[in-house]
N, C-alpha and C positions, 0 to 999 in steps of 0.2 A: 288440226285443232290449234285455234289460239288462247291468247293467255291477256287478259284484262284485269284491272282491279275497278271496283264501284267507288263511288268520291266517299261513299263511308269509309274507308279506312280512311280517308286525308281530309274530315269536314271543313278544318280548318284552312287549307290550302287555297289559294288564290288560284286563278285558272292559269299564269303561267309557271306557276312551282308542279300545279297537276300537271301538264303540257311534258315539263320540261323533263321530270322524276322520270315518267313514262318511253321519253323519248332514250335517257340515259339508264334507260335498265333492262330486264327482258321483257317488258310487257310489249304487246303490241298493242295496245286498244284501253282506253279509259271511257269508262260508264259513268254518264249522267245522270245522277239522280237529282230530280228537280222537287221544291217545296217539299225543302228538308231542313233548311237553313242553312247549307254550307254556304262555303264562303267564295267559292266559284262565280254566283254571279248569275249561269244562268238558267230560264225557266221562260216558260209559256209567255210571259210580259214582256221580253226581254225584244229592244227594237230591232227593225230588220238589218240596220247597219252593224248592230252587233253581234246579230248571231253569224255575218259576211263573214266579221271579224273571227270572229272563234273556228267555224271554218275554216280558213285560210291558215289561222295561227295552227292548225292541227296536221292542216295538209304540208303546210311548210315543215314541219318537224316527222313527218312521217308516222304519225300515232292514226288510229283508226277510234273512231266513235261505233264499237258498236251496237248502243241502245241505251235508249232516253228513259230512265225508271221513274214509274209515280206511281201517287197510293191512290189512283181512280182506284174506283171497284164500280161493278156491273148488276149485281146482286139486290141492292136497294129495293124493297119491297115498296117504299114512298115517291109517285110517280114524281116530286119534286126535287127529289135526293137520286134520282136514275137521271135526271134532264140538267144537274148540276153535276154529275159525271159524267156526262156520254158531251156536254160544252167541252170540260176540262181533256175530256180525251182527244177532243178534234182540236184544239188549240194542243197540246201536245205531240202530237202526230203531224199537224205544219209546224212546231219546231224541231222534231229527226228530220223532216224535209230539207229544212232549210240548214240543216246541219251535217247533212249527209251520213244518218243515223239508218240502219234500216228497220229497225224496229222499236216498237216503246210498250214497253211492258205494264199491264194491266190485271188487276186482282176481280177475284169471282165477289170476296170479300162481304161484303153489306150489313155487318155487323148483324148477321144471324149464324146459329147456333150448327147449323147443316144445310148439305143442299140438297134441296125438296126439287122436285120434280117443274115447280111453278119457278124457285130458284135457277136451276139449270137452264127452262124458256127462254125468262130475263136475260140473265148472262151470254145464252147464245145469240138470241133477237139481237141485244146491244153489239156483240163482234161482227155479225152480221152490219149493222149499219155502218160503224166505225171503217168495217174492210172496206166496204164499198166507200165513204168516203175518201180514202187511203190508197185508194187503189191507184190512180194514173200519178200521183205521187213518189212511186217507190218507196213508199215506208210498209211495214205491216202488224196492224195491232197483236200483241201476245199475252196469251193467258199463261199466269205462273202459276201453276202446278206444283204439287209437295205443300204444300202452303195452307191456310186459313180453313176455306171450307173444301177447298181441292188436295183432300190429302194425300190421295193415292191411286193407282189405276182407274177403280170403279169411276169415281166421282168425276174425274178426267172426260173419260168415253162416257159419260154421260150428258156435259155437253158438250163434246166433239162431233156425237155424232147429232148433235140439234143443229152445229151449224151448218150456213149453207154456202156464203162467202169463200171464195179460193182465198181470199186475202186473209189469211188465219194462222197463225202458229203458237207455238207451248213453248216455252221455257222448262224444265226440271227443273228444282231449287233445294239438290244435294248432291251430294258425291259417292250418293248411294244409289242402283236403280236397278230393279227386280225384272224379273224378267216379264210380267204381266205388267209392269209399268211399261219400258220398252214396247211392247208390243202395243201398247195403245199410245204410244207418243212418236214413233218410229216416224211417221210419215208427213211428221207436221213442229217437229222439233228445231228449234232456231238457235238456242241459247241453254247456257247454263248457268245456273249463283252456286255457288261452295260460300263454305261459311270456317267458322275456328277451326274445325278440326283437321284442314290442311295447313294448317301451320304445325302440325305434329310430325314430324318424319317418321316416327313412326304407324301414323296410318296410311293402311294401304288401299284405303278405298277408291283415293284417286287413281291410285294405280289400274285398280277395277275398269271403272270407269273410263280412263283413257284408252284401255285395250277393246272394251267393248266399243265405242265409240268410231276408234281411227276402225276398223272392222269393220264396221258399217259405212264406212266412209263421208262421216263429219268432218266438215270443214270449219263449223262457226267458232263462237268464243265460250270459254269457259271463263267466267268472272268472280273475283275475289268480294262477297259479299258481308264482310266484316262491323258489325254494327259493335260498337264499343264507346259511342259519343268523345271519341277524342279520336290524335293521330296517332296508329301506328305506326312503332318504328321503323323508320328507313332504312337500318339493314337489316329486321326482320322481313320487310317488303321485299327486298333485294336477294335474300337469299329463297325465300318461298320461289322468287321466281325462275332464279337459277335452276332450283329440283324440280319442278312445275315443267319447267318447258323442258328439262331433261325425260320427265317421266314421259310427258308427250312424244319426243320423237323417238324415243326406247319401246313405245306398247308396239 
């Protein structure tokens, strides 16, 4: 298991203060989230000589990008609003390309209320296109899960099993995860977001989590998803990740 933080905790940060914190702490990996307004810089617009740039600057310091976050969603019952996110997803998806991202996370979302049976169609039809665009790329679009209208197992394996793309996986988005969640994210799982409540040493759910996990034998990232509209302190960041990557190689 590795150890990421999302540019939410740093919105503020320039891309080489993000770069640099990353490089001198325990993280291994910093998450992009784009069309958010941090202050990083980059996103979907961004030219091809610059995202060369930020590559390079990454690889040089030894930090991993492991995934490109946006607020697509796939859900949009309005065929103009599903054709103005599934643009945004594949310009997305050639920026982890060019970033050497391997995956960019994507929401079921659509600003309805549940997912309906015609909801899950959309959402999987749409990963389906996206994978297959994605595919000889190396990147792979991901549905976050825990989340909006995908709150939990059911709704999960609901469109999991509509798609039909290999090019497919799920993110979890807690540090909590049941055992009928697992079993319908097991096979198709890339990513994690933790959120406030690992900044507690007293909770032990990472801990959970990190033993189930290395168990199974997950390799990817576990990511600090911290939404607070400012930056968190730097040795609040510093030491989460000290216990973090302790608790990892302890489960």
């Amino acid at each position: 298991m590795r150890l990421s933080y999302m540019t939410f905790v740093c919105p503020d940060w320039e891309m080489d203060q993000v770069i640099r914190f990353a490089a001198e702490t325990e993280y291994d990996g910093v998450e992009i989230r784009v069309d958010a307004g941090h202050k990083h810089g980059v996103s979907s617009v961004s030219s091809a000589e610059a995202r060369k740039d930020v590559k390079r600057r990454f690889q040089d310091a030894g930090v991993a990008i492991p995934s490109v976050a946006t607020s697509v969603h796939f859900a949009c019952p309005e065929p103009e609003k599903r054709t103005r996110n599934m643009d945004a997803a594949k310009a997305n998806l050639d920026l982890a390309a060019d970033l050497g991202a391997p995956v960019v996370r994507i929401f079921a979302g659509g600003g309805i209320p549940e997912l309906t049976d015609d909801a899950a169609d959309r959402v999987a039809a749409a990963f389906d296109e996206a994978g297959e665009y994605a595919a000889d790329r190396g990147v792979c679009p991901m549905l976050e899960c825990g989340h909006d209208i995908i709150r939990g197992a059911a709704e999960a394996a609901k469109v999991i099993e509509r798609v039909n793309t290999k090019n497919f996986c799920t993110l979890w988005n807690h540090a909590t995860m049941d055992d009928a969640t697992y079993d319908v994210l097991k096979d198709h799982i890339r990513h994690f977001h933790v959120h406030k409540d690992v900044l507690d040493p007293a909770d032990t759910h990472i801990n959970d989590l990190a033993k189930r996990m290395k168990a199974a034998g997950y390799a990817g990232f576990v990511s600090l998803e911290i939404i607070e509209k400012r930056n968190l302190p730097e040795p609040l960041l510093r030491q989460t990740a000290t216990r973090l990557q302790r608790i990892f190689a302890e489960a």
